[in-house]
N, C-alpha and C positions, 0 to 999 in steps of 0.2 A: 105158572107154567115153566119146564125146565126148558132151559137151552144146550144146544152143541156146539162145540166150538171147535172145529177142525184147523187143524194148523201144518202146512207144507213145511219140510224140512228147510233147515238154512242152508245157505249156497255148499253146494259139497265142493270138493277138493279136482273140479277139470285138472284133465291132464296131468294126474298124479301117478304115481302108481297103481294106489289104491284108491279108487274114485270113492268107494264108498267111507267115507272122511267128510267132517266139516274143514272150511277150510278158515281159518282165521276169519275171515269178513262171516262164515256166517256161523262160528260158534256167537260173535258181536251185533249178530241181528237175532240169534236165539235168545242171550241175554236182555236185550235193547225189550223185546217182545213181552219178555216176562217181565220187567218191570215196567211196562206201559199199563200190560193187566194187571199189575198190585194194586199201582195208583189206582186203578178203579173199582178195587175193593173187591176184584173179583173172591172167588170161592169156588172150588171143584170139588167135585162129589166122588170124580173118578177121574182116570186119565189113561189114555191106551196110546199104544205106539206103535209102528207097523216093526216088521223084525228085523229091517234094514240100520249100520248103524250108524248112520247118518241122521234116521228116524226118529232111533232111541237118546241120541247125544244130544237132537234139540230138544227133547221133550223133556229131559233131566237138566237142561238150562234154564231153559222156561220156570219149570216145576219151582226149581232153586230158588226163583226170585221173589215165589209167593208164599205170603203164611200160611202155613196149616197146609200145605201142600199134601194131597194125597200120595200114594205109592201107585207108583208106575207098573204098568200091568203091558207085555205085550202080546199084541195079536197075531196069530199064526196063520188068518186064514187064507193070505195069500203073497205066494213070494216072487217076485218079476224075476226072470233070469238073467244073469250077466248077460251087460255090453259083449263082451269078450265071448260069450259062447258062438 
């Protein structure tokens, strides 16, 4: 049976300008992530990302640190609106 494997973005960038940014600590827990799941030999068949780019930046870190890593696909089906509206 396959599995899912959801995974929350890394700490984004508080109080920046631009919130939607990893912020150092969690482009290092995006990395830290992907290579916990190498070690375990994981394998993806697929990988989506939601369209935020904070979303996309962990999910292309993660990806980074495993073999055979699939291409990243994102999903459009729903976008939250800015803090700031």
């Amino acid at each position: 049976m396959g599995s899912i494997y959801l995974i929350r973005h890394g700490q984004a960038s508080f109080g920046a300008e631009d919130y939607d940014v990893l912020s150092s600590l969690g482009e290092r827990q995006s990395i830290l992530l992907g290579s916990h799941l190498a070690q375990t030999g994981l394998r993806l068949d697929r990988a989506l990302s939601g369209s935020l780019i904070r979303q996309a930046h962990t999910a292309r870190l993660v990806l980074e640190q495993l073999d055979k890593a699939p291409e990243l696909h994102t999903c459009l089906l729903y976008t939250s609106p800015s803090p700031r509206d």
